[in-house]
C-alpha positions in Angstrom: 86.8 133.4 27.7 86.6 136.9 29.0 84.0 137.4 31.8 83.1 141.2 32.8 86.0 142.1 35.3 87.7 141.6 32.4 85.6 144.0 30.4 85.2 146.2 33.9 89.9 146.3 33.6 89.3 147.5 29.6 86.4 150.1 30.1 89.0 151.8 32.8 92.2 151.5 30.3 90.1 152.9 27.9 88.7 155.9 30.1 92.5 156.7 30.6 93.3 156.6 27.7 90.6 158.0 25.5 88.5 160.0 27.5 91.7 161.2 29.9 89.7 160.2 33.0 86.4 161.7 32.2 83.7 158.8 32.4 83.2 158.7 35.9 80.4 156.2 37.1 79.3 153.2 34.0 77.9 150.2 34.6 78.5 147.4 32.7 76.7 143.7 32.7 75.9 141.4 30.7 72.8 141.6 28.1 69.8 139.3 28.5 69.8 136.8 25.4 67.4 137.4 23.0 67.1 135.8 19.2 68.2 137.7 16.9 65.4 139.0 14.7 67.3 138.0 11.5 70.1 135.5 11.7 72.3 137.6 9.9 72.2 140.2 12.7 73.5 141.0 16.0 73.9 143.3 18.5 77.3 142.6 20.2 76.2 146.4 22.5 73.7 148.4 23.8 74.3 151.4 25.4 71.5 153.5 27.7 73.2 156.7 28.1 70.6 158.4 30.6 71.3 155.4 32.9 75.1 155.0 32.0 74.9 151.9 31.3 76.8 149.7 28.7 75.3 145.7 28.3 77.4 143.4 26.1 76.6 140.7 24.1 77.9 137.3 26.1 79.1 137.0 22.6 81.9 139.1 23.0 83.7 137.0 25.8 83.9 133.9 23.3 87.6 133.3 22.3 86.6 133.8 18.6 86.7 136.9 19.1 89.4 139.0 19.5 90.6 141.4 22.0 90.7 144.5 19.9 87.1 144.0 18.4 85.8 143.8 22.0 87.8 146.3 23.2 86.3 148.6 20.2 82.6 147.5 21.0 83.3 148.4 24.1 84.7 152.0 22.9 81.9 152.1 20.5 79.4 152.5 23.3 80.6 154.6 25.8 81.2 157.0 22.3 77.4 157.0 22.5 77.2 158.5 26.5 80.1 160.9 25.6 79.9 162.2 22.1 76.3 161.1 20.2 73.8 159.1 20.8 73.0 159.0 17.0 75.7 157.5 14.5 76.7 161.3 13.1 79.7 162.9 11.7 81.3 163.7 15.6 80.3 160.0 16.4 82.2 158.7 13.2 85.3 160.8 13.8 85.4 159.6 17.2 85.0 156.5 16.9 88.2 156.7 13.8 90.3 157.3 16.7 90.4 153.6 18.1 93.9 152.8 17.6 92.8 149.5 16.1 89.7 150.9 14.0 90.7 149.7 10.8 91.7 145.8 11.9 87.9 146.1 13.6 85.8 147.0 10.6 87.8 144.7 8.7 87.0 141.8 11.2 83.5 142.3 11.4 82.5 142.9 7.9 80.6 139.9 5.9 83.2 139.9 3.4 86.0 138.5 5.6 83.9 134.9 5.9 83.9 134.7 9.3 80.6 133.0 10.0 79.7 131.3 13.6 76.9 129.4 15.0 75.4 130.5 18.3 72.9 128.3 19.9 70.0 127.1 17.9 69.7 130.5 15.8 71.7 129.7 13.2 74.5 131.2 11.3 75.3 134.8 12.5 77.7 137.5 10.7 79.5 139.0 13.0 79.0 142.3 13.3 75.9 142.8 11.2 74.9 145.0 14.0 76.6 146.5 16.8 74.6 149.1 19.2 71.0 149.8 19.8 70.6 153.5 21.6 68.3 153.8 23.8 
């Protein structure tokens, strides 16, 4: 399992190598469970730019998942404190730079079958949903 050093190691790599040093000061920790409000969805991110701040899903350290789609939920949210909050074209275009972009949105989608339990609330999609902006 990955715990957050692990996460705090990737968010670094990734500031060297996609924002060329730039981020400067985010936090990461891990996000407070809640139930999802539909057991098809879940939020693997959220990302409070104001605060710089990036809390990830405990989710995300399970060994089902793999390295490159945390890596790009991790890359997904510090998009939103450097390029867009909102999910626009810049945001897109951005976010098409991850250098394993296409093996993520093929991971995640519902059509790939991947379906896991967590806890008690039920089946989950991976995926379904990925950041809330606050």
């Amino acid at each position: 399992m990955r715990d957050l050093t692990w996460f705090e190691d990737s968010l670094a790599a990734l500031d060297r190598v996609y924002f060329h040093d730039t981020l400067g000061d985010v936090r990461l920790e891990w996000a407070r469970y809640r139930k999802p409000a539909s057991p098809e969805r879940v939020t693997f991110g959220l990302c409070y730019a104001d605060e710089r701040l990036v809390r990830l899903s405990r989710l995300l350290a399970r060994t089902e998942v793999p390295d490159f789609y945390a890596l790009f939920i991790l890359y997904h949210e510090l998009l939103h404190i450097v390029v867009s909050r909102e999910h626009d074209a810049a945001f897109d275009l951005a976010e098409r730079r991850f250098v394993h972009y296409t093996e993520a949105k093929v991971w995640e989608s519902p059509e790939n079958g991947n379906v896991w339990r967590v806890g008690s609330a039920g089946p989950l999609r991976r995926g379904a949903r990925r950041s809330v902006v606050k």
